[in-house]
Backbone as JSON Lines, residues from 0, in Angstrom:
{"i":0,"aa":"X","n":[0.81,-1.2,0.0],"ca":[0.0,0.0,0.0],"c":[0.86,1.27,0.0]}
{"i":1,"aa":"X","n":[2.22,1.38,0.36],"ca":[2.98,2.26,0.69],"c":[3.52,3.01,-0.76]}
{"i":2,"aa":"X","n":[3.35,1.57,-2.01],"ca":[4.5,2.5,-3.39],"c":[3.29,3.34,-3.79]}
{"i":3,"aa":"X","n":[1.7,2.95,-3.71],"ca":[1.07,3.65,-4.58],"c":[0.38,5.13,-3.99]}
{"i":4,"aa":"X","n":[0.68,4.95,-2.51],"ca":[0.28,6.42,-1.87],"c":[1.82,7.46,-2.47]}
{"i":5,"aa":"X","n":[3.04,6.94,-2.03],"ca":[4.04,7.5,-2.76],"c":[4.22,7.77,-4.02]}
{"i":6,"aa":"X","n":[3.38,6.85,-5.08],"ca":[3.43,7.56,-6.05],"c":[2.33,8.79,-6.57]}
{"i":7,"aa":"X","n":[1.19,8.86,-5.81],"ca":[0.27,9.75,-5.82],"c":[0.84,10.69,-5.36]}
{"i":8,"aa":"X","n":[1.98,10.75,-4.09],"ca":[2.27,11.95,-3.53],"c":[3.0,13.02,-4.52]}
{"i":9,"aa":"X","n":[3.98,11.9,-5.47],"ca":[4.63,12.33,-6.31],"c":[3.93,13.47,-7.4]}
{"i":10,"aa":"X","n":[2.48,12.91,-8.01],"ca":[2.11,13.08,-8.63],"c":[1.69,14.34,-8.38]}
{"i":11,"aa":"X","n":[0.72,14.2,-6.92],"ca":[0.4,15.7,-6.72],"c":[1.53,16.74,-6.54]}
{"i":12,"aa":"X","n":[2.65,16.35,-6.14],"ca":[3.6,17.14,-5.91],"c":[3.79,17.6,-6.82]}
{"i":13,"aa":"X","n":[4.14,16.9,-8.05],"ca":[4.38,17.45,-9.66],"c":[4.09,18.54,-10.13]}
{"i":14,"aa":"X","n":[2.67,17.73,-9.95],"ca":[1.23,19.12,-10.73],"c":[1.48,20.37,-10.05]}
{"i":15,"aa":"X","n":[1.6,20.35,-8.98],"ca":[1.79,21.47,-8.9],"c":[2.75,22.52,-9.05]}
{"i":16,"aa":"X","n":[3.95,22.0,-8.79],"ca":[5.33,22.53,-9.62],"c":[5.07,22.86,-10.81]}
{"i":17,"aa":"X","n":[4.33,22.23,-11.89],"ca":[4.2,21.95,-13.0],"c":[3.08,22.87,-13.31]}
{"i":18,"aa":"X","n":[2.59,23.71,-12.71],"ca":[1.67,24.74,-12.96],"c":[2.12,25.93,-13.01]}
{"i":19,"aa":"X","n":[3.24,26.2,-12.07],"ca":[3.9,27.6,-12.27],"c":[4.36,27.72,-13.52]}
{"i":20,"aa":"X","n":[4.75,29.32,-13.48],"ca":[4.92,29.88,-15.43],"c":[6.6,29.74,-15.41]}
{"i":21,"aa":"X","n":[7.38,29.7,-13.94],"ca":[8.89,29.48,-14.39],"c":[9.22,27.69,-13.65]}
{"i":22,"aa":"X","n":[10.22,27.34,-13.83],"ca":[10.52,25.86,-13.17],"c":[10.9,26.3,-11.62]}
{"i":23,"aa":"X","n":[10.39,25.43,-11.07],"ca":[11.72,25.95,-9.96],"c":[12.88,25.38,-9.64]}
{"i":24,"aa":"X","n":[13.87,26.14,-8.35],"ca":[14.6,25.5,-8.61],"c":[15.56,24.43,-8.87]}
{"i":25,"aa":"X","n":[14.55,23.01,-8.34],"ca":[15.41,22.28,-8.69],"c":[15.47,21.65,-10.11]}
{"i":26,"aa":"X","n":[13.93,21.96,-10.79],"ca":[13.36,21.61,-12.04],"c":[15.21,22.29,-13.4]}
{"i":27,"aa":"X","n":[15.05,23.34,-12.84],"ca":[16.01,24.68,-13.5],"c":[17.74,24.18,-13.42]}
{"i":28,"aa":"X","n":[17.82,23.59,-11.86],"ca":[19.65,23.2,-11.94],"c":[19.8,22.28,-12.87]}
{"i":29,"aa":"X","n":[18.63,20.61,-12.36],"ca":[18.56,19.55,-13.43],"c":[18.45,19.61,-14.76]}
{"i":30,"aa":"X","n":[18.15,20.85,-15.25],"ca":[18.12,20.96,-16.55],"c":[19.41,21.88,-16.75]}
{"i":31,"aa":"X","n":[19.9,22.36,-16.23],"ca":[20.92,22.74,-16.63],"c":[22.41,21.99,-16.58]}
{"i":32,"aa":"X","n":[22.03,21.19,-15.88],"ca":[23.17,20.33,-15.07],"c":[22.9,18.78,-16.57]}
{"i":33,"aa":"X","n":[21.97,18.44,-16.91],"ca":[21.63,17.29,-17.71],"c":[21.69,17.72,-19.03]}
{"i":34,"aa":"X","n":[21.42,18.79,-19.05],"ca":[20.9,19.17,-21.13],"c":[22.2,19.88,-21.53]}
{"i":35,"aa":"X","n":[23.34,19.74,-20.61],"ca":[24.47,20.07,-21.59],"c":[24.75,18.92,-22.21]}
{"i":36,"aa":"X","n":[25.43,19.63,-23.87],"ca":[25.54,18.93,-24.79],"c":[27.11,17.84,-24.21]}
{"i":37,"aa":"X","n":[26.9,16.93,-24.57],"ca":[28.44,16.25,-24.12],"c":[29.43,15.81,-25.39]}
{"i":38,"aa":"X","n":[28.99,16.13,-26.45],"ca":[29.48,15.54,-28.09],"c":[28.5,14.46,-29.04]}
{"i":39,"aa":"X","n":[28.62,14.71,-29.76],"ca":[27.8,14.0,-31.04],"c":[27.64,12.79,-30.22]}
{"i":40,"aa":"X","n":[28.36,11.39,-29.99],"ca":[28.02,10.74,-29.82],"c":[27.1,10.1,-28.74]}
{"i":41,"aa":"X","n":[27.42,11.01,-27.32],"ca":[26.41,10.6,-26.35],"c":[25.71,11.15,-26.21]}
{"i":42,"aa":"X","n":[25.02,12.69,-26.82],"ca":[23.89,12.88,-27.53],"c":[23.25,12.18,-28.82]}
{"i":43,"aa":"X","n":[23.77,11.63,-29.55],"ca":[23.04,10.34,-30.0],"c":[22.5,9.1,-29.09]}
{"i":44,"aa":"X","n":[23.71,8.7,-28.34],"ca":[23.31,7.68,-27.58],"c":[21.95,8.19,-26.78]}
{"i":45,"aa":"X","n":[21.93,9.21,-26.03],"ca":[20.69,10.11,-25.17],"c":[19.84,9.49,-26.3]}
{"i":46,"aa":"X","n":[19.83,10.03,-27.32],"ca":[18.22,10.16,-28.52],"c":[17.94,8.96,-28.57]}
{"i":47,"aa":"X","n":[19.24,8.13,-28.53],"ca":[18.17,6.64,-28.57],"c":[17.92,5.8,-27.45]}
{"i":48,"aa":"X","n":[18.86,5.96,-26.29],"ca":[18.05,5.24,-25.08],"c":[17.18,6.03,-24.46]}
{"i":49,"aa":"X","n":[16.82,7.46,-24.68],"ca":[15.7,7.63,-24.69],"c":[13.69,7.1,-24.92]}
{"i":50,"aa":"X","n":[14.32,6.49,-26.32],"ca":[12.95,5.72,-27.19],"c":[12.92,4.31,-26.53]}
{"i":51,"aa":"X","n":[13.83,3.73,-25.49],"ca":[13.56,2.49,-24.74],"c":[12.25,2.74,-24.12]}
{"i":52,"aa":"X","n":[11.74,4.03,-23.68],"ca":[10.39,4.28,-22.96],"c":[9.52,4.9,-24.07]}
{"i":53,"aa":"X","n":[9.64,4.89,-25.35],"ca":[8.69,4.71,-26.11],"c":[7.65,3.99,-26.48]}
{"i":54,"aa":"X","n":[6.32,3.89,-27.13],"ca":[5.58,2.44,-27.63],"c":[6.56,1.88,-28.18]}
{"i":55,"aa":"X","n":[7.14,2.17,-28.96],"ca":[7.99,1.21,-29.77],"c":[9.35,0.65,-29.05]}
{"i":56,"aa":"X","n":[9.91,0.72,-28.22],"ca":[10.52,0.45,-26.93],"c":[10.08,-0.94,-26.29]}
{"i":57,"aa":"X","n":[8.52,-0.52,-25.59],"ca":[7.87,-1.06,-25.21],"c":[7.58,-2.52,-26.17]}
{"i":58,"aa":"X","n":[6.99,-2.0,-27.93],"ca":[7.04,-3.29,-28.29],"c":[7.99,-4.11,-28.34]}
{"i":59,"aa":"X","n":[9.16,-3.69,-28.48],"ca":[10.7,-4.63,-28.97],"c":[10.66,-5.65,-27.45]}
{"i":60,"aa":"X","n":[10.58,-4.87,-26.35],"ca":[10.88,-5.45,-25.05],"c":[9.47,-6.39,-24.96]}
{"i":61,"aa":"X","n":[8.48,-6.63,-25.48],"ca":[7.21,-7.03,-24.97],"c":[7.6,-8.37,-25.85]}
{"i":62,"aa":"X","n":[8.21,-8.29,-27.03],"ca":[8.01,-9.15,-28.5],"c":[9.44,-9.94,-27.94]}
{"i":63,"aa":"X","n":[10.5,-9.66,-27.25],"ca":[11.29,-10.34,-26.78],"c":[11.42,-11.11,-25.63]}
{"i":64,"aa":"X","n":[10.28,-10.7,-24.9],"ca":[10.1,-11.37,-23.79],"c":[8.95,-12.21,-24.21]}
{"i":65,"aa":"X","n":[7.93,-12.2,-24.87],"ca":[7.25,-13.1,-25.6],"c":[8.41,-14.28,-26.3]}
{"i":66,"aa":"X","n":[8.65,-13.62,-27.02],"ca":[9.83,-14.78,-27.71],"c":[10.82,-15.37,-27.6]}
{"i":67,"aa":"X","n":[11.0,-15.36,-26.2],"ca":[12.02,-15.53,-25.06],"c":[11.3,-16.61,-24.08]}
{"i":68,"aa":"X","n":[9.67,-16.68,-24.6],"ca":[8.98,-18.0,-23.98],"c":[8.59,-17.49,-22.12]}
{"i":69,"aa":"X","n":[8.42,-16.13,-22.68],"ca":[7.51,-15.86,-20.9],"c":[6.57,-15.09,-21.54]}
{"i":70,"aa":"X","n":[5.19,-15.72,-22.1],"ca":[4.72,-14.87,-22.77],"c":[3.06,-14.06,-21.81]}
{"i":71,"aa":"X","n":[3.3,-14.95,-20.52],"ca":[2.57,-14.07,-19.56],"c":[3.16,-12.79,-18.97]}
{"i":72,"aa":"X","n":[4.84,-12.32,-18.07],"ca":[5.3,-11.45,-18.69],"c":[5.54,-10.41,-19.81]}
{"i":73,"aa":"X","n":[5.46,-10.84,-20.7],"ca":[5.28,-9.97,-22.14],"c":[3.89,-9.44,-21.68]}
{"i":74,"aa":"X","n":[2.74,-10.15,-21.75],"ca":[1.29,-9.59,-21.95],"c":[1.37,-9.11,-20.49]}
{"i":75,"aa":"X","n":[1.83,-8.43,-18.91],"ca":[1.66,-8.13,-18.17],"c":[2.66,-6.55,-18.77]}
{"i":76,"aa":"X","n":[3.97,-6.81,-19.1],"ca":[4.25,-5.51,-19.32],"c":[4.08,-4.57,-20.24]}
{"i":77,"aa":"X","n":[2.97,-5.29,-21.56],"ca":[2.52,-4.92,-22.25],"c":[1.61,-3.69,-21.67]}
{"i":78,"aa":"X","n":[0.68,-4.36,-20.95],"ca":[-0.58,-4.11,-20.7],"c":[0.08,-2.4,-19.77]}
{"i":79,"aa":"X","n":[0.9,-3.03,-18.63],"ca":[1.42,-2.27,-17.91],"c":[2.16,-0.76,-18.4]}
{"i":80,"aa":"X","n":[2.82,-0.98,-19.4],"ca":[3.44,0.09,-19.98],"c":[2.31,1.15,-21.37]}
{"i":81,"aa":"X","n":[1.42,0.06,-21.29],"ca":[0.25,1.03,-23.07],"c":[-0.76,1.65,-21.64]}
{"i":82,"aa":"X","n":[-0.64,0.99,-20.65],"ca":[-1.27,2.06,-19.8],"c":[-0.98,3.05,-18.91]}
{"i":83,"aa":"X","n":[0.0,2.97,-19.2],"ca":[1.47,4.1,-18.3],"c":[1.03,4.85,-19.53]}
{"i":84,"aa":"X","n":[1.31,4.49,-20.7],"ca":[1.32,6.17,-22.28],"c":[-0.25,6.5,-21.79]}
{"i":85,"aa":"X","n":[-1.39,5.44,-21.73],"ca":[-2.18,6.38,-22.24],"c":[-3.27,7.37,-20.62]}
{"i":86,"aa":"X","n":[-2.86,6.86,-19.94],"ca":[-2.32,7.86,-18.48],"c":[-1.93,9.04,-18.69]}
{"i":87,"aa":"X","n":[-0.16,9.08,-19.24],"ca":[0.46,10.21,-19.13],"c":[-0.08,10.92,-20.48]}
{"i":88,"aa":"X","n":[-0.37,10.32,-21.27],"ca":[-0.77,11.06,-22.54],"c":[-2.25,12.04,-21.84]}
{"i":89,"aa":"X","n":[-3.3,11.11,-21.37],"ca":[-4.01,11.38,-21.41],"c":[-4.67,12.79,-20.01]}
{"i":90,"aa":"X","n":[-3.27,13.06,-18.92],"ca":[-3.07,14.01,-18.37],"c":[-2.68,15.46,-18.51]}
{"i":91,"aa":"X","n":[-1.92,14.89,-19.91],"ca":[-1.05,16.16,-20.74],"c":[-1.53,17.21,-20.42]}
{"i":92,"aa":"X","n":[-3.27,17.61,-20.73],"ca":[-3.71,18.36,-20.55],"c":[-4.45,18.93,-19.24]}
{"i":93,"aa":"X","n":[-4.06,18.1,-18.32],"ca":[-4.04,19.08,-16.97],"c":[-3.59,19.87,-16.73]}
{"i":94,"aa":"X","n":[-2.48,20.19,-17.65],"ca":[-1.38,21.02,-16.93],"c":[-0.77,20.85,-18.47]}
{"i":95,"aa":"X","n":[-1.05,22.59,-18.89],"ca":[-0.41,22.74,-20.26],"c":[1.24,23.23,-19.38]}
{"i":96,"aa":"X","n":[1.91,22.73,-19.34],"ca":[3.73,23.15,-19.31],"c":[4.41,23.42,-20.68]}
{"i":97,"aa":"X","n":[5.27,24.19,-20.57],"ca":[6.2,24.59,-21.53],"c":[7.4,23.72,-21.23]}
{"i":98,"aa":"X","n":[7.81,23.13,-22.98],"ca":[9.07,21.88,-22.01],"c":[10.45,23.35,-22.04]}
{"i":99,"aa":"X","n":[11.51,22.19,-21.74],"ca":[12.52,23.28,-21.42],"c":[13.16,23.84,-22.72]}
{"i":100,"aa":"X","n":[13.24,23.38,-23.67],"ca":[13.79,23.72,-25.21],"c":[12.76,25.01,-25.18]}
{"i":101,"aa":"X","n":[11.25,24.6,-25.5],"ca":[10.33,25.68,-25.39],"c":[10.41,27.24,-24.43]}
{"i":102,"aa":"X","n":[11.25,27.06,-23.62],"ca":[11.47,27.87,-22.89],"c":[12.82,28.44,-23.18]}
{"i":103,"aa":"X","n":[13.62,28.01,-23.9],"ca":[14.81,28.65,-24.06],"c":[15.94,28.34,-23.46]}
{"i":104,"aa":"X","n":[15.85,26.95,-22.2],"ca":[16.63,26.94,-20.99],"c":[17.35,25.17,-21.4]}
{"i":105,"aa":"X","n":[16.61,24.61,-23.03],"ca":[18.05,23.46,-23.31],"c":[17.61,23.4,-24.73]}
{"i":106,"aa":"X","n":[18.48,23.04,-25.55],"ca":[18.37,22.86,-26.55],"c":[18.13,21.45,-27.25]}
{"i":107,"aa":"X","n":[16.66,21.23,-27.98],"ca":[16.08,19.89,-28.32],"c":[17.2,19.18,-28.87]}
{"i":108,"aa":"X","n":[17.24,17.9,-29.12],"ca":[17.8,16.77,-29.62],"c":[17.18,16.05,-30.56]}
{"i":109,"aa":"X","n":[15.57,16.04,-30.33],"ca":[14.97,14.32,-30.58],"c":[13.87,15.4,-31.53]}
{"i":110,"aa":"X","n":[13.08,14.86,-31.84],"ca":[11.94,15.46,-32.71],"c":[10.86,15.66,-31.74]}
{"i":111,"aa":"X","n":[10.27,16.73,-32.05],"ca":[9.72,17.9,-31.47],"c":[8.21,16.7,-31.18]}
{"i":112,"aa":"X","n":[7.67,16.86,-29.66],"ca":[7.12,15.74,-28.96],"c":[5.7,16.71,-29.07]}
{"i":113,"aa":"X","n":[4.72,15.89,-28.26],"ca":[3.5,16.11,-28.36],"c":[2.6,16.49,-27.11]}
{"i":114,"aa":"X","n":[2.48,17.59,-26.94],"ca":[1.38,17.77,-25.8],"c":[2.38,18.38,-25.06]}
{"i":115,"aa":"X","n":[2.26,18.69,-23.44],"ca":[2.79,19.42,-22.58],"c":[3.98,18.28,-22.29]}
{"i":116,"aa":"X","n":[4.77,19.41,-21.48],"ca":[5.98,18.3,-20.94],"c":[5.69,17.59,-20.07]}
{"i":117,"aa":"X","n":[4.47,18.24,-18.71],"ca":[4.76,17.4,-17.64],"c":[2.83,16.12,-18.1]}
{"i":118,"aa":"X","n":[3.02,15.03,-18.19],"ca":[4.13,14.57,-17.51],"c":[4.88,13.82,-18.42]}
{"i":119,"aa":"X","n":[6.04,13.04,-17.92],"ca":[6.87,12.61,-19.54],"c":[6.38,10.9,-19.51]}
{"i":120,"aa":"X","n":[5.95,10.41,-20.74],"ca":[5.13,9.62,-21.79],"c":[6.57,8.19,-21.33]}
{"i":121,"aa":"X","n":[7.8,8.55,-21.6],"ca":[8.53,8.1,-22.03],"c":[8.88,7.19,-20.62]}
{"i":122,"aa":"X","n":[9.2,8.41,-19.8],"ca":[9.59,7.82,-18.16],"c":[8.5,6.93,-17.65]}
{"i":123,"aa":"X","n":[6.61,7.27,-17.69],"ca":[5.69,6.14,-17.55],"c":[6.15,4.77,-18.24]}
{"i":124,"aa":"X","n":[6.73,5.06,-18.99],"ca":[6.36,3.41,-20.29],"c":[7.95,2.86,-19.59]}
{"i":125,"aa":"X","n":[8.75,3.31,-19.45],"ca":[10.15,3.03,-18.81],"c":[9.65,2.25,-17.77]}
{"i":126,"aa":"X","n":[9.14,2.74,-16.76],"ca":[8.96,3.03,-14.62],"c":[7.74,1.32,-15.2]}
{"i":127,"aa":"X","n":[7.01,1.73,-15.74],"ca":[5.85,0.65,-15.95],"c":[6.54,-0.4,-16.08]}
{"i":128,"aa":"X","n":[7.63,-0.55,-17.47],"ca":[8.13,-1.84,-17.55],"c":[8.98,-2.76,-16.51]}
{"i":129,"aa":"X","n":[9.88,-1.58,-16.0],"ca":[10.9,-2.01,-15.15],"c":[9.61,-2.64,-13.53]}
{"i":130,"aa":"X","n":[8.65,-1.98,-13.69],"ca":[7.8,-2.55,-12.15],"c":[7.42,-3.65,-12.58]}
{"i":131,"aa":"X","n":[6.59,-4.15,-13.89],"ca":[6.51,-5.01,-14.59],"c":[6.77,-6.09,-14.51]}
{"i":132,"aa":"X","n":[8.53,-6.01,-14.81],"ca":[9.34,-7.16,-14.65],"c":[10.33,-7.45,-13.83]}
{"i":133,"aa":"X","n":[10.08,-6.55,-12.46],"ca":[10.95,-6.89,-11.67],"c":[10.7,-8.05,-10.42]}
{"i":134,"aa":"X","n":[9.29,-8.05,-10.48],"ca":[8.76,-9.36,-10.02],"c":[9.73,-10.52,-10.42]}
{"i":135,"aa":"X","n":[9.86,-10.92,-11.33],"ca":[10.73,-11.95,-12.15],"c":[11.96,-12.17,-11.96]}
{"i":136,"aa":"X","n":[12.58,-10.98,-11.29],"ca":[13.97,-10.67,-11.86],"c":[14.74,-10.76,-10.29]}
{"i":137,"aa":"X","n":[16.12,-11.42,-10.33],"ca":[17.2,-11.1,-9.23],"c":[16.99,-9.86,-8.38]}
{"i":138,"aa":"X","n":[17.49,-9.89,-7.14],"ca":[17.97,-8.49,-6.57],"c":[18.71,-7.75,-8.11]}
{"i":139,"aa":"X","n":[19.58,-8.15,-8.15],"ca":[20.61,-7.35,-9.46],"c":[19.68,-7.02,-10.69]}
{"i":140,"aa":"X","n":[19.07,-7.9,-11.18],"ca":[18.17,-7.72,-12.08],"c":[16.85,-6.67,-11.71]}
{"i":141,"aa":"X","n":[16.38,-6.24,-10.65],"ca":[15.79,-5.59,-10.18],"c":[16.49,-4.16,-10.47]}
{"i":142,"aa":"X","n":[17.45,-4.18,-9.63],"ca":[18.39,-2.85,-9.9],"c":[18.82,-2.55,-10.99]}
{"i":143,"aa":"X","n":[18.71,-3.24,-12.09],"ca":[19.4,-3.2,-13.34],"c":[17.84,-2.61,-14.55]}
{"i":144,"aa":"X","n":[16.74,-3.02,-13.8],"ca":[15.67,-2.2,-14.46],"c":[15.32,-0.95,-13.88]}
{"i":145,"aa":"X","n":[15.46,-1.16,-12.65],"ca":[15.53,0.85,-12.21],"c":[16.62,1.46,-13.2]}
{"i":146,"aa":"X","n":[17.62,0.96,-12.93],"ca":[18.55,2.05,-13.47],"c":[17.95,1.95,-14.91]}
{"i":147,"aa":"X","n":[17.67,1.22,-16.33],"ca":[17.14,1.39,-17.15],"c":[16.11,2.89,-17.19]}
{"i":148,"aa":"X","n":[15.29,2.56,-15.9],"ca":[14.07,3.15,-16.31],"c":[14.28,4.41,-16.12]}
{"i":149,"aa":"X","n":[15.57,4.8,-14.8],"ca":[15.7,6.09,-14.19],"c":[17.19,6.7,-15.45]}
{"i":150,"aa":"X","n":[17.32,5.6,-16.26],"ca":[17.93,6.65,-17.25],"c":[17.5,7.17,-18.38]}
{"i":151,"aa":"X","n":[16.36,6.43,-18.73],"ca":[15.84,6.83,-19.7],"c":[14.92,8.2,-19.13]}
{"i":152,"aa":"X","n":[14.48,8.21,-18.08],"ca":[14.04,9.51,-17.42],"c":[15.0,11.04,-17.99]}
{"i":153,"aa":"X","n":[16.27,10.67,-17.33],"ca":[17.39,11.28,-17.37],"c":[17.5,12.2,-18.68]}
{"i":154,"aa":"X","n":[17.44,10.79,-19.85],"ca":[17.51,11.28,-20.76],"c":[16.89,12.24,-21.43]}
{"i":155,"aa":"X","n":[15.48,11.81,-21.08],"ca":[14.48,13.18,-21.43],"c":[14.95,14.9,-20.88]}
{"i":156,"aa":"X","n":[15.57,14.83,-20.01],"ca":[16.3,16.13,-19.36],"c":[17.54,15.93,-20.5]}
{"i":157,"aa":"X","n":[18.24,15.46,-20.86],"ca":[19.54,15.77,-21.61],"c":[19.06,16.14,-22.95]}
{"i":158,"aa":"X","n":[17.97,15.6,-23.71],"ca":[17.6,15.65,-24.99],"c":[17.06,17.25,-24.62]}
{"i":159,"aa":"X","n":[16.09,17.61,-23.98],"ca":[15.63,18.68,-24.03],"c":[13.93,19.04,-23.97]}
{"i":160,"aa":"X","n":[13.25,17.87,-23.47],"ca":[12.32,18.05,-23.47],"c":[11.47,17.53,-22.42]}
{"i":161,"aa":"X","n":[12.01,17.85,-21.23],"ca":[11.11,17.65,-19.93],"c":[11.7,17.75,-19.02]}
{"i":162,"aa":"X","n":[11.12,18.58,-17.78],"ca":[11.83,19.13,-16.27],"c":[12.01,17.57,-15.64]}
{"i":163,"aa":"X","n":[12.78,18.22,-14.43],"ca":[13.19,16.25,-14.02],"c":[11.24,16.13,-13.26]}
{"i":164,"aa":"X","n":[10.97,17.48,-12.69],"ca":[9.39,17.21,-11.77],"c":[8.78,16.38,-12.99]}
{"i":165,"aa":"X","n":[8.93,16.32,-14.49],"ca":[7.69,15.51,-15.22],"c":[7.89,14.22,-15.47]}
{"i":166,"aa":"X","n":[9.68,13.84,-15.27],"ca":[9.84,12.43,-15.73],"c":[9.59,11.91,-13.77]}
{"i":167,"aa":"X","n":[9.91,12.93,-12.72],"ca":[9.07,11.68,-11.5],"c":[8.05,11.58,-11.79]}
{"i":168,"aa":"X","n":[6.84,12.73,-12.02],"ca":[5.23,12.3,-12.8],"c":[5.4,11.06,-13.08]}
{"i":169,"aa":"X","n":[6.07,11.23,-13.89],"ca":[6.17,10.0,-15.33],"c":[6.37,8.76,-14.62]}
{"i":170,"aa":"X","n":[7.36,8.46,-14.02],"ca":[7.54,7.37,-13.2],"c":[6.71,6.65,-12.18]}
{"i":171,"aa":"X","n":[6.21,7.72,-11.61],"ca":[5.24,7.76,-10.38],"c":[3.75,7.07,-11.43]}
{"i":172,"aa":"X","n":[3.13,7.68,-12.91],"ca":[2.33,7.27,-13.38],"c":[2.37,5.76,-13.48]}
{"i":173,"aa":"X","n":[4.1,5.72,-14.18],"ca":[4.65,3.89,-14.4],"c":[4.19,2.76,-13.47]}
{"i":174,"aa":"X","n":[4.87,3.25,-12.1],"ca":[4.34,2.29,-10.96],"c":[2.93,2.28,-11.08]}
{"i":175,"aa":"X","n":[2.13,2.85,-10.92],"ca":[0.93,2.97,-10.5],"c":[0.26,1.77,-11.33]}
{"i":176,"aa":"X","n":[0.19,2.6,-12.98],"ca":[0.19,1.37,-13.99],"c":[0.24,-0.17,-13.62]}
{"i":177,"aa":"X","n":[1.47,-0.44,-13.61],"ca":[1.88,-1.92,-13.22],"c":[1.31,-2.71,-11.91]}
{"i":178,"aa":"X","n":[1.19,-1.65,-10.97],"ca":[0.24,-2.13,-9.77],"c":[-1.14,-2.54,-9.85]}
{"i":179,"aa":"X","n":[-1.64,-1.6,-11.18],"ca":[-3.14,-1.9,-11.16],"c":[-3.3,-2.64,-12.25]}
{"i":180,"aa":"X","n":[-2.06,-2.89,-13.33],"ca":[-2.26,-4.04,-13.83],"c":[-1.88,-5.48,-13.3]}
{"i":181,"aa":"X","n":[-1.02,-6.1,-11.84],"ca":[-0.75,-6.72,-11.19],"c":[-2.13,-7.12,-10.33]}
């Protein structure tokens, strides 16, 4: 009972950060501290372990764990992560936010995204999978999908298109997801 009051707390905490017209400050260091550029290549790398918390992310990991012969897994983090997107998608508009490129304060990477920043689409479908399948998985293997999920968060701050307050949203949406699909 304890992850899903914590992740509500998160949530409300968000929104409301996520309503003011500037970030604050910790929204403002993390983006300044993450969305510097580091060179072509690990800004590429960012753009694409980014899309690990994409639908299409989501399918590669769903279609491999299907085909990997756990195909109740697959259809749990399926379920778990298309309802983490259509959650965070479908909040977008609680809270119109300006992402941080939009604001002038990092410069985009990835192609120009959809709806408000908070909350981030990408970090739900991440946070969802990794809760997903950590049932299954080692201590190590456990820790080895947080860190997945909390970098692909990350990444959304390095690419340029979401305060760190929208990828916890985002995460906080993930768990929730997976709990109520569990």
């Amino acid at each position: 009972m304890r992850r899903p009051l914590a992740a509500l707390g998160v949530i409300a905490a968000t929104v409301e950060v996520a309503r003011r017209p500037e970030p604050n400050r910790v929204d403002a260091r993390a983006t300044a501290m993450l969305s510097v550029h580091r060179g072509t290549v690990v800004d590429r790398i960012a753009g694409s372990v980014t899309d690990v918390g994409s639908v299409f992310g989501l399918t590669g990991v769903t279609a491999v764990l299907a085909a990997g012969g756990h195909p109740a897994l697959a259809a749990r983090t399926a379920l778990s992560g298309s309802l983490a997107w259509v959650v965070a998608q479908g909040t977008k508009q609680l809270v119109e936010r300006q992402r941080p490129y939009e604001l002038g304060v990092a410069e985009r990477l990835v192609s120009i995204p959809h709806g408000s920043s908070w909350p981030s689409g990408h970090s739900a479908v991440a946070a969802a999978m990794a809760a997903a399948v950590s049932p299954e998985l080692t201590r190590a293997g456990r820790i080895g999908a947080a860190v997945v999920a909390g970098t692909v968060a990350l990444t959304r701050l390095h690419v340029g298109v979401h305060h760190l307050s929208d990828v916890a949203a985002g995460a906080a949406i993930g768990v929730l997801a997976s709990d109520v699909v569990d």
